[in-house]
N, C-alpha and C positions, 0 to 999 in steps of 0.2 A: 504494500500500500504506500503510495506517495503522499508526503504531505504537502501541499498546494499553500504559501505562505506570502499575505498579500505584501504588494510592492511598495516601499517609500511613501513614495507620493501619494497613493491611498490613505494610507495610515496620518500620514501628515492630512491631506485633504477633509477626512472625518473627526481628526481632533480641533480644529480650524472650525469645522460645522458645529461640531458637538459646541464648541467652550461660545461661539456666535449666537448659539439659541439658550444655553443659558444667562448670559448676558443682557438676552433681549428676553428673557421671561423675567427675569432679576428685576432688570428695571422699569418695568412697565407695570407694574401694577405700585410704584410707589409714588408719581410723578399724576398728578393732575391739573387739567387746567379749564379757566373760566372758556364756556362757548361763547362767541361774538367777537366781537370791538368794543376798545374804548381808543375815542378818540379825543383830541386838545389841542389847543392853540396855543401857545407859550408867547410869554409878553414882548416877542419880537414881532408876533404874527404870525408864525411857520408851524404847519400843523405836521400832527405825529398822529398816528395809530397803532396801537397793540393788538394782536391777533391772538387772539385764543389765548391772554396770558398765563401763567402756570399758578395758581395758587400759592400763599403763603412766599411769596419770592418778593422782594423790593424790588421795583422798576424806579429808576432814574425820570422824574418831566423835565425834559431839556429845557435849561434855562428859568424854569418856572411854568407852570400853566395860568394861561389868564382865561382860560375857559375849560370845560370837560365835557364829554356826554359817555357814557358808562352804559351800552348797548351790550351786554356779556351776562350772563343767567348766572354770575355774584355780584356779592356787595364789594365795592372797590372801599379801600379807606384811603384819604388822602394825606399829606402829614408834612408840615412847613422845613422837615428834615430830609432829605436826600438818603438818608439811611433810615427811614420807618421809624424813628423812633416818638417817643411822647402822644401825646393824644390828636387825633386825627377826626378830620370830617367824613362821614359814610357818607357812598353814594349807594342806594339800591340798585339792585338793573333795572332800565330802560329808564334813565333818568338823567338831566343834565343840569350845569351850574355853572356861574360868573363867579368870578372872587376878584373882592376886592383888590388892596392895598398889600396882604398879606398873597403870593402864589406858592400853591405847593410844590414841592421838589421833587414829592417819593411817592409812592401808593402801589398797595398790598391787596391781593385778590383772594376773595375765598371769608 
């Protein structure tokens, strides 16, 4: 009886697959993210969009927002800190806001 013993490159090729789908089973069920847009105008005038942002992550508003709309199925929080910190304005979904004097930096999904 001969033993039949697969080649190199198979064995590389299926470890490669194998360690790929765990990776991708690993991470995908820890990462969530709000569905929709929120959109802003930042106090230059220059708008931004977020697409589908990921919950619980700080996102940077370039330069400040001087306006928002929060079209995404969470509550966005806003927060005068570029790093989320301290007490923040909620926005609900499908809802938007001007701000004053004070523009937010940061805001937190989820």
């Amino acid at each position: 009886m001969r033993l039949v013993r697969p080649r190199g490159n198979v064995v590389r090729a299926a470890i490669a697959l194998g360690t790929a789908a765990a990776l991708f089973c690993g991470l995908s069920t820890g990462a969530q993210a709000a569905t929709g847009d929120f959109t802003y105008v930042n106090v230059n005038g220059d708008d931004f969009t977020l697409h589908d942002p990921a919950n619980g992550e700080c996102f940077l508003l370039v330069s400040g927002a001087r306006s928002a709309a929060n079209h995404t199925n969470a509550t966005a929080t806003l927060f005068a800190e570029q790093s989320c910190e301290g007490s923040g304005l909620t926005m609900p979904p499908n809802t938007s806001a001007s701000f004053g004097g004070a523009a937010p930096h940061g805001v937190r999904f989820g």
